[in-house]
C-alpha positions in Angstrom: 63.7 112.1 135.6 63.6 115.4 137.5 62.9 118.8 136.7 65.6 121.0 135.0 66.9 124.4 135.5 67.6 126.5 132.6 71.2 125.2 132.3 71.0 121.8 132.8 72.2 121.0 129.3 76.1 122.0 130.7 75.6 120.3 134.2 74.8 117.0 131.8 77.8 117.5 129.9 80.0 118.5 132.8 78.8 117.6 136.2 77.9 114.4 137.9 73.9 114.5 137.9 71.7 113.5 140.9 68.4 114.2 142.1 67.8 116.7 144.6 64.5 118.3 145.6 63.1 116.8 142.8 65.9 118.6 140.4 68.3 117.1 137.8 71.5 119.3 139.5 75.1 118.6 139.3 76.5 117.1 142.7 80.1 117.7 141.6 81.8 118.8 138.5 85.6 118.5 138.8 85.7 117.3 142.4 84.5 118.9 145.9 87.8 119.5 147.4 88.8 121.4 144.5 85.4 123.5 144.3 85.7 124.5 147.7 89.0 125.6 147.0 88.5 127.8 144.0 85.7 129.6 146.3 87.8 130.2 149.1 90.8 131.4 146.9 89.5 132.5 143.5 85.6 132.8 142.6 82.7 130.0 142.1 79.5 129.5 139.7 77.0 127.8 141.3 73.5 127.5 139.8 70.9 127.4 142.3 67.9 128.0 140.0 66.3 125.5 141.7 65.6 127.8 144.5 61.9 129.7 144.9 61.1 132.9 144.1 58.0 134.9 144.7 57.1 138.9 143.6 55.1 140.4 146.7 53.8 143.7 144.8 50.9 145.9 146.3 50.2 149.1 148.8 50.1 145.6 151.7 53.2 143.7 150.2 55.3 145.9 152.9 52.8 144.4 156.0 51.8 141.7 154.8 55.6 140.2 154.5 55.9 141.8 157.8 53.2 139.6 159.8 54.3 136.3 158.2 58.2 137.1 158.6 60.1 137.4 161.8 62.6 140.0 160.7 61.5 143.8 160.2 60.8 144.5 156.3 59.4 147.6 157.2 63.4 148.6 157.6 64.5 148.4 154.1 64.9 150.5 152.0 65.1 150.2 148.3 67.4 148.2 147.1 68.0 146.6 149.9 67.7 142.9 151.9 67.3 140.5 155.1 67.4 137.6 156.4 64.6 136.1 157.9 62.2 133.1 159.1 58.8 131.9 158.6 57.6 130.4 161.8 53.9 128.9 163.0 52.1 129.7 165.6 53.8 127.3 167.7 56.9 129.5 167.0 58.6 126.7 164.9 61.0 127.4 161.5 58.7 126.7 158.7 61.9 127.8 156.3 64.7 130.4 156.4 64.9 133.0 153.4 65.9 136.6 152.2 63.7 139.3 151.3 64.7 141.9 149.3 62.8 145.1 148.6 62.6 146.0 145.3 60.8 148.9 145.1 58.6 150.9 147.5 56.1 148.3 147.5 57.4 145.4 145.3 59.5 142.4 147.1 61.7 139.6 146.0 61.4 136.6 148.3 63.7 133.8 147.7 63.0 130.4 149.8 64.4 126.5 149.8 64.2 124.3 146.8 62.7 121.6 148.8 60.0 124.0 150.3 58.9 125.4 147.3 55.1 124.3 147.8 55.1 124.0 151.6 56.2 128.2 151.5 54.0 128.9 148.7 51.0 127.7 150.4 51.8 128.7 153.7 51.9 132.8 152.3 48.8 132.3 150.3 46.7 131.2 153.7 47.9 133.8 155.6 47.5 136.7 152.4 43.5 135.9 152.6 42.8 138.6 154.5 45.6 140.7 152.5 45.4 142.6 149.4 49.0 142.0 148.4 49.5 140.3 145.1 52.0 137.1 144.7 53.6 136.2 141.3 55.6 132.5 142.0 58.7 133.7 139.2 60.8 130.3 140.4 60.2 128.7 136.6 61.0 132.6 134.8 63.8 133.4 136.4 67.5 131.9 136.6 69.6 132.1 139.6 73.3 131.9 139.6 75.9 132.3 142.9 79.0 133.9 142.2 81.2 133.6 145.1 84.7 133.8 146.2 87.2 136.7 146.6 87.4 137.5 143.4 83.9 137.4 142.4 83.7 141.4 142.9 86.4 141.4 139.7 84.2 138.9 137.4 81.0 140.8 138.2 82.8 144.5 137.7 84.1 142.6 134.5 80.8 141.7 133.2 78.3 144.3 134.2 80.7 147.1 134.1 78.6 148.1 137.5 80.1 149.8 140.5 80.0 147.3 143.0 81.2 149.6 145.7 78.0 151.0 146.0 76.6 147.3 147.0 77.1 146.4 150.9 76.4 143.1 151.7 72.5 142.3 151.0 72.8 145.2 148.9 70.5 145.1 145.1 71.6 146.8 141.9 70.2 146.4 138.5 72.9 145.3 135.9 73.0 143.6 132.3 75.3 140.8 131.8 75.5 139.1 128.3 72.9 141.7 127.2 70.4 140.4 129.8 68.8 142.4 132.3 69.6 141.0 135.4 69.2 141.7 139.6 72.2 141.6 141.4 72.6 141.0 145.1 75.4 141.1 147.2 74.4 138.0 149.0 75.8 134.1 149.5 75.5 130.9 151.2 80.0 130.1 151.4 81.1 132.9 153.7 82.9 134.5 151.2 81.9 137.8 149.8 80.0 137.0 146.9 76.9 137.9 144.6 73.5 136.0 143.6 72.2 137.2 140.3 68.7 136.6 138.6 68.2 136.8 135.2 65.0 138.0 134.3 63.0 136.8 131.6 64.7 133.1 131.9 62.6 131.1 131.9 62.4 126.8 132.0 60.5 126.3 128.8 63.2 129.2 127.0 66.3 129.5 129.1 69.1 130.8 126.1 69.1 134.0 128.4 70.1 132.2 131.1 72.7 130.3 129.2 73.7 133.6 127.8 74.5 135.0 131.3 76.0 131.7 132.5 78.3 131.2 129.3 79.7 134.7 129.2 80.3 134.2 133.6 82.7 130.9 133.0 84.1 133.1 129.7 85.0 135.9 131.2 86.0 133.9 134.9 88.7 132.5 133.4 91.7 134.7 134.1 90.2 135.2 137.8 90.1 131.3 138.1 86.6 130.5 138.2 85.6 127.0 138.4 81.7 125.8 138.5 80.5 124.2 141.8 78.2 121.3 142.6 75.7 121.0 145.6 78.4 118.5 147.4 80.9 121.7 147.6 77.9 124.0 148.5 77.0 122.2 151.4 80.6 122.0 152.5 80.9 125.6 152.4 77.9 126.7 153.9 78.6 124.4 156.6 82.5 126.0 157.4 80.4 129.5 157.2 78.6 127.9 160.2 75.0 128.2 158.6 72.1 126.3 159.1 70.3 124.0 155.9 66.8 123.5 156.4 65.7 119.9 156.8 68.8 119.4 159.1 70.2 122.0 161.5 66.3 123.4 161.3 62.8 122.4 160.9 59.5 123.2 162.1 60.0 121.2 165.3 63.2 124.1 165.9 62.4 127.3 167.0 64.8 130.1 166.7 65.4 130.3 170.1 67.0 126.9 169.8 69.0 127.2 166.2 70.9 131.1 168.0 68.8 132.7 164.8 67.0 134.8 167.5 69.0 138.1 165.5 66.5 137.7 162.9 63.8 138.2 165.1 62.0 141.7 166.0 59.9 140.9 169.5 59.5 144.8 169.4 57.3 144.3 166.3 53.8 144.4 166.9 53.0 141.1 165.7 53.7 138.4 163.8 53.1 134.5 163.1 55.1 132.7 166.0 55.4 135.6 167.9 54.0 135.0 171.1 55.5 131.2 171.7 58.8 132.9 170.4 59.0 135.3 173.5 57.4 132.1 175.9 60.7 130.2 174.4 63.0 132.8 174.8 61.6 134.1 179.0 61.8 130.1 180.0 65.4 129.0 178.0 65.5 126.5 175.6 66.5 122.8 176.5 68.6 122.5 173.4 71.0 124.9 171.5 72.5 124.7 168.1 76.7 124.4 168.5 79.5 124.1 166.3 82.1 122.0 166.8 85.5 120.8 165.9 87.1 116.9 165.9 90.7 116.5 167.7 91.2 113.3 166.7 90.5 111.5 163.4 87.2 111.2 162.1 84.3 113.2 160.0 81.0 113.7 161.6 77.8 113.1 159.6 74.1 113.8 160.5 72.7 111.5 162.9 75.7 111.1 165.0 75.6 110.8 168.6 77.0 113.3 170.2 78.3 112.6 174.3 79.9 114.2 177.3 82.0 111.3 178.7 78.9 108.4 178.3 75.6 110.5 178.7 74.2 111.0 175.4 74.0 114.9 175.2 72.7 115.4 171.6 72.9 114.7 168.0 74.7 116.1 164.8 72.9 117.8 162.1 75.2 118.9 159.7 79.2 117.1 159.9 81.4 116.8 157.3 85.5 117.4 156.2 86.5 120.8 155.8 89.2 121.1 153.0 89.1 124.6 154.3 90.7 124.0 157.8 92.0 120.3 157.6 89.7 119.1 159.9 86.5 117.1 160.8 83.7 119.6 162.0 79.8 119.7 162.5 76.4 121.3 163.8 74.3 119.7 166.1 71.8 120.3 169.0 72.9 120.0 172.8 71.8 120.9 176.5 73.2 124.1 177.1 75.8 123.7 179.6 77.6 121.2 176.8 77.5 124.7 174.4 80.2 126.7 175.9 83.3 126.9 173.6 86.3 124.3 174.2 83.7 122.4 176.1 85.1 118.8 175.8 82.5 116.1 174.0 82.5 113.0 172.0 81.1 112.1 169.0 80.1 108.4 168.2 81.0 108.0 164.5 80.8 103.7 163.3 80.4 102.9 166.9 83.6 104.5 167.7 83.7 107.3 169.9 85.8 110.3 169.0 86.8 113.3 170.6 86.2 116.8 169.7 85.8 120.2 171.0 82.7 122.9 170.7 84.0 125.7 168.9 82.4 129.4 168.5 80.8 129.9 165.0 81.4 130.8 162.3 84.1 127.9 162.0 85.4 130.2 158.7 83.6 133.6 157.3 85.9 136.2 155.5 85.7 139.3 157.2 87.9 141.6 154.2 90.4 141.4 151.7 92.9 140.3 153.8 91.2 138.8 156.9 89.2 136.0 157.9 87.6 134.6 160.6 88.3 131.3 161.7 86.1 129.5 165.0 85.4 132.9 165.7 89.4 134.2 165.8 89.8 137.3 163.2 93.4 135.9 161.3 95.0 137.8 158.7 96.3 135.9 155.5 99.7 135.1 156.7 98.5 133.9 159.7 95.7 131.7 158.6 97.9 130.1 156.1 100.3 129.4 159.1 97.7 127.9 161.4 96.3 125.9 158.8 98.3 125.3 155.8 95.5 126.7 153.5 96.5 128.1 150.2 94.9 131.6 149.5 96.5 132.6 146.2 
């Protein structure tokens, strides 16, 4: 048996359990293909409590995140959030996370499931010579997704916040169901969406947490909301083109190679990975992270070879159907010159070799209300649902 989160009493009443990062967690509730639809229409509950979490408080918190992360925290202001990496010296992704600065020197840091330990230890090494504090909250805290076009409605709903005052990895303080509660503006679908943490949640006591999650699925039911399992997660995250650690990144990928080089600050005086980041930048990487589409039948998985005509050219991290757009369509690593978009390659799927096309990412990222973006092509509504027979209301 794994661990639990805080509402893993519901998941084992309504969702389909398996293990995951050593977690009891719900893979699918009322089906994938119907999950991913309610996000990308209507709004999504997805309980990712599972996740880390670690308080950075002190006069150093501010520097000290700054030398073991390659983004700038020295940029945010209060209230406010990035996206980052923590690399070795070798300039490899130990993990990807957010960081979100809570006060003028009090941090949020939220990391994989499956890296919990590996992150933990890896800040505590390199705080030794620090005097900023760490506080691991991943076991007193709840963390719920709330994601989909009308998530803005079920959050207004509940906290009676302003949410026009939250840009995207935006904070605000809220109470939901009583409970006091940190809202970010912040998702892993591509849809506009919120991540909330529910303070004083914890494990061993978690009727806050149900509290907060109850009164969500109450109040999300005239805005459609449905609950969401890791299988649709995945799914979406992977139409949003973004990268899941353990198989579009690692620590034997360097952000050179994954095109995360925007969440990198070389102008910062230092930081881990630094220096064999700029060597891997100057001299081009041999490999470079691509999206791409199937134009004939067939759904990519990880492991796949990928080919230009019979030379082996790569490998797929990430494949899978998207209900989204109708179509096969993956992640993987390839020599440059195979990167361009509409570049022609093949992908071995069961020893049968299937055509498909490198596409620009995002393959699908809502840009408003009433536009999207779709293999890097801004649609608007009546368009998209032309092009690809999508229902959006």
């Amino acid at each position: 048996m794994g661990k639990k989160t805080q509402v893993y009493d519901y998941h084992k009443t309504h969702g389909n359990i398996v293990d995951y990062a050593g977690y009891d967690l719900p893979v699918w509730f009322e089906g994938i293909i119907p999950e991913c639809k309610a996000v990308r229409t209507h709004v999504g509950i997805f309980d990712v409590s599972h996740m880390g979490r670690v308080l950075v408080e002190g006069k150093d918190a501010e520097n000290f995140l700054d030398k073991v992360t390659t983004n700038d925290v020295s940029s945010l202001a209060v209230g406010r959030g990035q996206y980052s990496l923590l690399c070795n010296p070798g300039g490899r992704i130990i993990d990807d996370l957010t960081v979100f600065r809570l006060g003028s020197s009090k941090f949020l840091v939220v990391y994989n499931a499956g890296n919990r330990e590996k992150d933990w230890n890896w800040l505590e090494k390199n705080r030794e010579s620090s005097t900023a504090k760490m506080v691991d909250v991943s076991d007193d805290v709840a963390m719920f997704a709330v994601q989909g076009p009308r998530a803005g409605n079920l959050l207004r709903k509940v906290s009676h916040a302003r949410l026009d005052e939250v840009d995207r990895y935006g904070t605000k303080d809220v109470k939901v169901a009583g409970q006091s509660c940190l809202l970010t503006r912040s998702g892993y679908t591509g849809e506009d969406g919120f991540e909330i943490y529910v303070w004083n949640a914890s494990i061993k006591s978690p009727a806050n947490a149900l509290k907060v999650w109850n009164q969500l699925l109450a109040d999300g039911g005239e805005f459609g909301i449905r609950p969401v399992g890791l299988g649709g997660r995945d799914v979406l995250r992977l139409e949003a083109g973004m990268c899941l650690y353990g198989n579009d990144i690692d620590e034997k990928t360097s952000p050179v190679e994954a095109r995360l080089s925007w969440v990198v600050r070389l102008e910062k005086k230092e930081f881990v990975g630094k220096d064999a980041i700029q060597v891997l930048r100057d001299k081009g990487p041999s490999r470079v992270r691509a999206g791409f589409k199937m134009q004939a039948r067939g759904i990519p998985r990880q492991g796949h070879a990928i080919l230009f005509d019979t030379e082996p050219i790569g490998k797929v991290t990430s494949g899978s159907f998207s209900p989204t757009l109708g179509v096969g369509i993956g992640m993987g690593y390839v020599k440059p010159t195979f990167a361009k978009p509409n570049e022609k390659i093949i992908v071995r799927i069961r020893d049968k070799d299937v055509s498909a096309k490198v596409v620009k990412l995002p393959f699908y990222q809502r840009k408003s209300d009433d536009h999207v973006v779709v293999f890097g092509e801004e649609l608007g509504f009546k368009d998209f649902r032309s092009k690809y027979s999508f229902e959006t209301s």
